[in-house]
N, C-alpha and C positions, 0 to 999 in steps of 0.2 A: 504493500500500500504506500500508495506516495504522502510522504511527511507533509502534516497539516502546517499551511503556514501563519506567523502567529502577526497577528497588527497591532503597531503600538500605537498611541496615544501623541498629539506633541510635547506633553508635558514627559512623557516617559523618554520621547526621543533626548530631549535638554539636558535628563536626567541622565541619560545614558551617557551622555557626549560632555554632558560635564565631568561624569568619573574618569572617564577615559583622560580628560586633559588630565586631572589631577595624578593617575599613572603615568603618563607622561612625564608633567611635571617634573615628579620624584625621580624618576629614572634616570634625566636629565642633570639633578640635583647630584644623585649617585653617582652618577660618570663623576662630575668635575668635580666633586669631593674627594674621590678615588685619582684625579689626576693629578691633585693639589698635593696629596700625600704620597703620590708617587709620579713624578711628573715625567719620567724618561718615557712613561706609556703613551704619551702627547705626538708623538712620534710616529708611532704605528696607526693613530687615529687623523694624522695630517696626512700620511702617504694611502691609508685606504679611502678618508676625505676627496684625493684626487679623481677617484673614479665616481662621485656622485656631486661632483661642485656646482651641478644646476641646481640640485636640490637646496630647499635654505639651512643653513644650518642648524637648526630646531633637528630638521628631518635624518640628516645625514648623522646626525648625533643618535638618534631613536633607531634609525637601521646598526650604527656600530655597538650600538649597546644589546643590541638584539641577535644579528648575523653577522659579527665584525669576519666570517670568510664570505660576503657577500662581492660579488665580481658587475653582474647586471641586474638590475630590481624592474620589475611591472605587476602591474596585479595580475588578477587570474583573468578578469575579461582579455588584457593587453594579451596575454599570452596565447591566448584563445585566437585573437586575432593577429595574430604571429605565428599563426600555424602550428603550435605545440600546444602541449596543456600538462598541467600542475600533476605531479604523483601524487598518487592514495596516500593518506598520511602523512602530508607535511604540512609543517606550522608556518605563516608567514609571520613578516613585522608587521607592526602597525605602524603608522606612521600618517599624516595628515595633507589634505590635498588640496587646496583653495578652492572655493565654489563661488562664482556671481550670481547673484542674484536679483532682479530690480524689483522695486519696489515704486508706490505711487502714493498721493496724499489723495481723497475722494472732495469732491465739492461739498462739504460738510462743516459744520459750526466746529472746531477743534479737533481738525484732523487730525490722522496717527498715520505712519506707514504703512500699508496695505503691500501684500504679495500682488505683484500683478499678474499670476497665474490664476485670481480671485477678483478680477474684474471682469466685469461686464461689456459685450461687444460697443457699446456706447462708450463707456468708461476708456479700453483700451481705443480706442480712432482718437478721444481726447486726448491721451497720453501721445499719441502718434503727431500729432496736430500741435503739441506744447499746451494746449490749453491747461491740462493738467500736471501737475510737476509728478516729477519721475528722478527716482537715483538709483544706483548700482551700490548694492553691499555687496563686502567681500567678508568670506566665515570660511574658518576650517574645519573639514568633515573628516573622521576618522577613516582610513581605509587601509587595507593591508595587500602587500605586496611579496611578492615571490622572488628567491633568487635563480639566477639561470641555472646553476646547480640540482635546485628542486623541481624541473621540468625534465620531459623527456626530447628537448635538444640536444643531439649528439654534438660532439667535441669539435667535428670538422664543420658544424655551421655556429660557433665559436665566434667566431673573427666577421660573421654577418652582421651580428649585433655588437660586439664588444670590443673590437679587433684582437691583435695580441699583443702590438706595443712597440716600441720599440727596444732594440739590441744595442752592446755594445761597440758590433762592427760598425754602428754609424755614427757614436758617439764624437768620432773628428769630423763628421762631416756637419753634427748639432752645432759642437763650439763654435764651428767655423761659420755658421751663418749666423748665432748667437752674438759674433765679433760683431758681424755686420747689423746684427738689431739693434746692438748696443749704442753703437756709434749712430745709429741712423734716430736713436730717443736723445743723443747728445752727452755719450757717456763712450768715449774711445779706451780700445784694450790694447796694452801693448803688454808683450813678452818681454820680459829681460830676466837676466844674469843673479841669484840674491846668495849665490856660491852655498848653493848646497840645497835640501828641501826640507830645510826645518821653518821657514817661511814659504806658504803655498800661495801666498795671493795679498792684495789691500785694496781698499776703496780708498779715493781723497775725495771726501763732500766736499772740500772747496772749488780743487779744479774740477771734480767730476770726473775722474781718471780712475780708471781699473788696472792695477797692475796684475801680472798674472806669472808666475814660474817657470821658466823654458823647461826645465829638469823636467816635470810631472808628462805622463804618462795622457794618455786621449781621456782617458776617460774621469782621470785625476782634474785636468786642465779645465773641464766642462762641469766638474762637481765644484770645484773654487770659483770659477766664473758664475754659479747661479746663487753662490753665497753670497759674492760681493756685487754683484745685478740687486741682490734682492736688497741692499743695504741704500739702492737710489730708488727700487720702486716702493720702499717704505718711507718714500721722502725724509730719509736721513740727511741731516744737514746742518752744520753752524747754529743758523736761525733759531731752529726749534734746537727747543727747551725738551731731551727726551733721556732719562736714567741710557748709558754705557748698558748694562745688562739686561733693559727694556731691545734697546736699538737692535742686541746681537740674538736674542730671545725671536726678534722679529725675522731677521736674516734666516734666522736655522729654522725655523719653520718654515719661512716662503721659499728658502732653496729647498728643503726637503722637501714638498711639494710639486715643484719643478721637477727634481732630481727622480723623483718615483715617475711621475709621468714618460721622464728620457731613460726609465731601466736603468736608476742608479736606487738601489737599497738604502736609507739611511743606517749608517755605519756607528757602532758602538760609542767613538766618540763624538760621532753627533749626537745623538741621543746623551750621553752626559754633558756635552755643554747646552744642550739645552735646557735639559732639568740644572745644573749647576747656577745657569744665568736664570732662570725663575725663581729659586729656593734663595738666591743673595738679591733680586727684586723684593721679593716678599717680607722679610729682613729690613728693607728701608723703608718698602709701603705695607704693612699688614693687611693694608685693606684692601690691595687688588686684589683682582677674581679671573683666574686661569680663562675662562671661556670669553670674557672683555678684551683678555689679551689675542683671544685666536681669532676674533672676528674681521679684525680687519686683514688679517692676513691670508684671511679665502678670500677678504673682498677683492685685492690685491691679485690675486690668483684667477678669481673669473674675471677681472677686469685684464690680464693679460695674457694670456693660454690662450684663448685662440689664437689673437694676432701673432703670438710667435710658433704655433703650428701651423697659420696661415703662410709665413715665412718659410720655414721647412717646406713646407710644399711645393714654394713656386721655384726654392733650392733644388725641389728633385728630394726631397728627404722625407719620406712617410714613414708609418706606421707597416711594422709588417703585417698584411693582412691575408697573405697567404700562408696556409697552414701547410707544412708539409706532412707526410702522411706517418714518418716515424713520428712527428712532435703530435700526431691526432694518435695513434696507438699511443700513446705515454699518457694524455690526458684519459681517454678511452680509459687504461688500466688503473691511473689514478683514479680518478671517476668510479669504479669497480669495486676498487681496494673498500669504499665507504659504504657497500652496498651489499643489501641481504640476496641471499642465492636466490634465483628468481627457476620457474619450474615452465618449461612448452610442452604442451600439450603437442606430440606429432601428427594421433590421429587416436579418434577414437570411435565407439560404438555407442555411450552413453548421450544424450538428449541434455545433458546439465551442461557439457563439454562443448567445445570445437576443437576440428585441427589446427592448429595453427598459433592457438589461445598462448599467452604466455601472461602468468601472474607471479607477485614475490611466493615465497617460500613458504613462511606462516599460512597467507590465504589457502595456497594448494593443498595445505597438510589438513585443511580444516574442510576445504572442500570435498576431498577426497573421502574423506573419514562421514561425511555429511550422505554422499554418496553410494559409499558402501553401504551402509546402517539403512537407506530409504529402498534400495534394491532388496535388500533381504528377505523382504514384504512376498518376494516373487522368488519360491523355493524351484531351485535347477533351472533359475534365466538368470546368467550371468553377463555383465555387461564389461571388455577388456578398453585398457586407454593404454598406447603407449606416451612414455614423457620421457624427460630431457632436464637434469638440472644442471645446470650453469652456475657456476663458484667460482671465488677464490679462495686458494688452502697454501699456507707459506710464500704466498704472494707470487703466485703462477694460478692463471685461468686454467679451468678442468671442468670437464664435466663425470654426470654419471646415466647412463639410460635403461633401464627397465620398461617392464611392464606391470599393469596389476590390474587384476578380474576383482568389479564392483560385485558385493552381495555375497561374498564367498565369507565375512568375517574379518580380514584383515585388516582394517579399522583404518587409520590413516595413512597419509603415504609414507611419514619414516617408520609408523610398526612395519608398513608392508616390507620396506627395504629390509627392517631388522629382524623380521619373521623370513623374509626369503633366505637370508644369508645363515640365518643359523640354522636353519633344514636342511640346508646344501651344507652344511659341515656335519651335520646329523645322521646322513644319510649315507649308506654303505654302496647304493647303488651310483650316486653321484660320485665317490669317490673310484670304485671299480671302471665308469665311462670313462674319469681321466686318465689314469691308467693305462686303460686302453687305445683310447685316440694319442695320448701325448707321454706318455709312460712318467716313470716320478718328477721329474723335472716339471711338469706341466700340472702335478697335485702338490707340489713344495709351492709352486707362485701362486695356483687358488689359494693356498690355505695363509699367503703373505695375504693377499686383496681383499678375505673375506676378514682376516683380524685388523686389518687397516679400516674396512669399513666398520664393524661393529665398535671395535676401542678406539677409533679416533673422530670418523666420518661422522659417524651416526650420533656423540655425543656434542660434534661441531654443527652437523642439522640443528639439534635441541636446544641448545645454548642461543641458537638464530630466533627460533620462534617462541625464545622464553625473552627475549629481548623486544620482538615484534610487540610479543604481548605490553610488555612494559611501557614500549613507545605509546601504544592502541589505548590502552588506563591512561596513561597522561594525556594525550590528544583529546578524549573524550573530556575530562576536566578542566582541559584551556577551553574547550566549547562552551565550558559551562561560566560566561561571563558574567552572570548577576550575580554570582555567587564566589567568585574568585576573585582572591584579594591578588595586588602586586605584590606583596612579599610571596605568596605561592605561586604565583604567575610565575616568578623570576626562579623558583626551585623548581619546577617542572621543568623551566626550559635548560637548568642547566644539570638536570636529570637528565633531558633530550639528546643536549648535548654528550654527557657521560655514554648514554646508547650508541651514538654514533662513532666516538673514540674506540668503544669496546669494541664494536663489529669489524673496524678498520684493523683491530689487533686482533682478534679472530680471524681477517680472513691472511694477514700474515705470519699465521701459526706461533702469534708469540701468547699463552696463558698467562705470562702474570701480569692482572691487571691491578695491581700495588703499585704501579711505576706512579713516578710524579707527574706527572701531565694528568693521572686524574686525580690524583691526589692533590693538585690545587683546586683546583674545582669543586670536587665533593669526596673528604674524606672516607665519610663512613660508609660511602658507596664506592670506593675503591678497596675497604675490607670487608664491604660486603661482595662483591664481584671474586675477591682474592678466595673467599671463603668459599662461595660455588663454584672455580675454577678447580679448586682442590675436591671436591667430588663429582663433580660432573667431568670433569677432564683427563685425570688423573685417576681416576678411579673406572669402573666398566662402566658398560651401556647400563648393566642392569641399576646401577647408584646411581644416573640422571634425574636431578631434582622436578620436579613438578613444579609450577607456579605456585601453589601453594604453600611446596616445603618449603621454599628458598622464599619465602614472604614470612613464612614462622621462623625459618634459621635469621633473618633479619631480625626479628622483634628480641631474639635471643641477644642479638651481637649488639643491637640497640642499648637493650637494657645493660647489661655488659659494662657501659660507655654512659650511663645516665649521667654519673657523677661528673661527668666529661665537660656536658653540652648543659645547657638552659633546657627548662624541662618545655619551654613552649617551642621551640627549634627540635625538642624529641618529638613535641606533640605533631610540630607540621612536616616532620620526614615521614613519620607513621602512617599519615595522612598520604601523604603523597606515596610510599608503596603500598597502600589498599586502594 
């Protein structure tokens, strides 16, 4: 039955779109809190800023706090009409979207603004005509967006939307038309001699003079030049009155934001002089505010980024937007590495099925088993599918293909796999056929394939669709927004996150997931993870947790650890694994 749809009120819409800012809001509040007490992170949020500089910076701040590995964003319509569309299960950002509106005054003793969707054909010819006055308001509407990652856009139409950037090998050929941009805004570079490279470059605000290195390297030459560019396009000069640590706070932001755009990484010692030059700011002024300091320096950015890729271009210097086809396998397997085994349907005889069908992993095991259980109804009509699953296992793509007769009992498709393989080791007559066709040699490698499947394959299936599950309970509870606060918003999603770490080291055969990378993120769900790695992994097929065990082995490792945590931070993890 198609989902009833629900109609609000506009008092409930205001209500709605008012919490929503207020999630915002905070979030916002969070980031620069979080940059203020560690400012080197400022750095990673101006070079992924590059790739969304139309956006205002409200927005581009709500996407990095949300998907900071976002590459391209649109919603789900945009995508739709872009010929892809969004995978089952993923969560976008929010993020907010200007809408105009007009409005109109009616011929009435103490007019009020009126929607002029809410006028009368008489009313609107007046507006048309001037007789009645008319304005445009502009309001932000909540809406969420997708990143190209969570689409099913292959890698090689990549560079349609997004391109790929540019490289190093044109790095002499940016500076060099860089020289000429320079000089042509009234800011000449010259190269000289400073006997050695412990000096990489200067600016002089007085004569406007860029000096630059001859020693350094192409791509050194064009990292120093966009630091001391950015020290004239922040109107650094004599004149103004601006703190030394303010002026070079600016520089190393606006070149890093350059420098990302040209495929140059900001480099460790950027990132400490620029936290370094904020923390001895902050020191003379306590009263700036990290995000006051960043704004002009995107303005600064969209105000010149095109015109100097405008220039590149007429240089002869683009963007590489041709993908070649080893750099589309690397993304293709990178892209993979993150991703749950997915199962094709080759062909089958069942009516719930097609040929051809390809769904993730979880779905299939659940459909399957859906399948079996409703055929049973019909004793001696069995219905066969063959499939195909598509993996990665120690970070090599594989597959595996079978078949399996619906209505017979074998319940879903990993029992079936793990019911087939232990009958064929069971069975004296399967062992006598290899034998036979292939003598021991060829019963020594089934009996490697069938233990490889059962103790390794079969508990790396499990461990997928115990994961699915986890992702499927939290997606369900992000849907649930009248009822979910932003402090649990923000633990789901970096529950979500943890899911997606864990799978990507799943499918490169590495179990322990104790490492740090999830361990900043969510402790007690990296020994929780450590904890069912240790039985599910390391242990046989037959000791793979259920959703439920590994939900009660939680509440154990929880409690464990109360003394640890705040018991309302126990209360909302609890929460969030039921």
């Amino acid at each position: 039955m198609p989902k009833k749809r629900t109609f609000y009120s506009e008092e409930e819409r205001k209500a709605h779109h008012e919490k929503k800012q207020r999630e915002a809001d905070l979030q916002i509040q969070e980031l620069t809190k979080h940059w203020e007490n560690d400012p080197k992170d400022v750095a990673e949020y101006l070079a992924f800023s590059t790739q969304f500089y139309k956006y205002s910076s409200r927005n581009t701040m709500l996407i990095y706090r949300q998907r900071p590995d976002s590459v391209f964003i649109a919603s789900y319509t945009h995508w739709k009409e872009l010929g892809y569309y969004v995978q089952e299960g993923e969560h976008g950002a929010n993020i907010y979207r200007p809408e105009t509106t007009r409005y109109f005054k009616p011929n009435v003793p103490n007019p009020t603004w009126v929607l002029l969707s809410k006028a009368s054909p008489e009313q609107r010819h007046e507006v048309e005509i001037g007789m009645l006055e008319s304005r445009d308001f502009t309001y932000f509407k909540p809406c969420t967006v997708f990143d190209i990652s969570q689409t099913n856009c292959p890698p090689e139409d990549y560079p349609k939307l997004c391109g790929v950037g540019y490289n190093s090998t044109q790095h002499k050929d940016i500076y060099n038309t860089l020289c000429l941009y320079s000089e042509e805004i009234g800011v000449p570079v010259s190269e000289e001699d400073f006997e050695g490279i412990g000096t990489r470059g200067a600016y002089n605000p007085r004569n406007k003079h860029i000096h630059i290195n001859q020693l350094l390297g192409d791509t050194q030459k064009l990292d120093t030049l966009l630091h001391e560019m950015s020290h004239h396009l922040m109107g650094h000069s004599p004149n103004i009155e601006k703190p030394t640590m303010q002026r070079e706070f600016e520089a190393d932001g606006l070149s890093i934001m350059f420098g990302k755009t040209f495929g140059i990484e900001p480099s460790d010692a950027r990132k400490s002089h620029l936290a370094a030059c904020y923390q001895e700011l902050l020191k003379a002024q306590p009263e700036v505010k990290i995000d006051a300091l960043l704004a002009p320096v995107r303005e600064k950015f969209q105000q010149h980024i095109e015109a100097i890729e405008q220039e590149l271009s007429l240089a002869g210097v683009i963007p590489q937007q041709i993908i070649s086809s080893q750099k589309a396998a690397e993304l293709k397997r990178e892209q993979a590495m993150k991703k749950e085994p997915t199962v094709t349907v080759i062909w089958t005889e069942s009516k719930r099925l097609h040929d051809g069908q390809t769904m993730r992993l979880s779905r299939a095991n659940e459909l399957f088993k859906a399948i079996d259980k409703a055929q049973q109804k019909y004793p001696n009509c069995y219905h066969k599918a063959a499939f195909r699953i598509d993996y990665m296992l120690h970070g090599e793509p594989s597959s595996y293909e079978g078949r399996q007769s619906f209505g017979t009992g074998e319940g879903s498709l990993i029992d079936h796999i793990k019911r087939l393989n232990t009958l064929c080791n069971e069975n004296p007559q399967w062992e006598n056929y290899l034998l036979e066709t292939g003598g021991s040699d060829a019963l020594l490698q089934d009996r490697h394939e069938k233990e490889y499947i059962l103790n390794e394959f079969i508990p790396y299936l499990n461990l997928h669709v115990t994961l699915s599950e986890i992702e499927q309970s939290v997606s369900e509870k992000l849907g649930e927004t009248d009822e979910l606060t932003l402090e649990r918003s923000e633990q789901f999603a970096a529950l979500q996150q943890n899911v997606r770490t864990v799978r990507a080291m799943l499918n490169q055969g590495n179990y322990d997931f104790s490492v740090a990378q999830i361990n900043e993120l969510s402790p007690k769900f990296a020994e929780w993870m450590r904890q069912i790695s240790k039985k599910s992994i390391q242990q046989s097929s037959e000791n793979t947790l259920t959703k439920e065990e590994i939900i009660h082995d939680f509440e154990q490792i929880a409690t464990q650890n109360r003394t640890e945590i705040r018991q309302e931070q126990h209360e909302e993890f609890e929460i969030t694994m039921l």
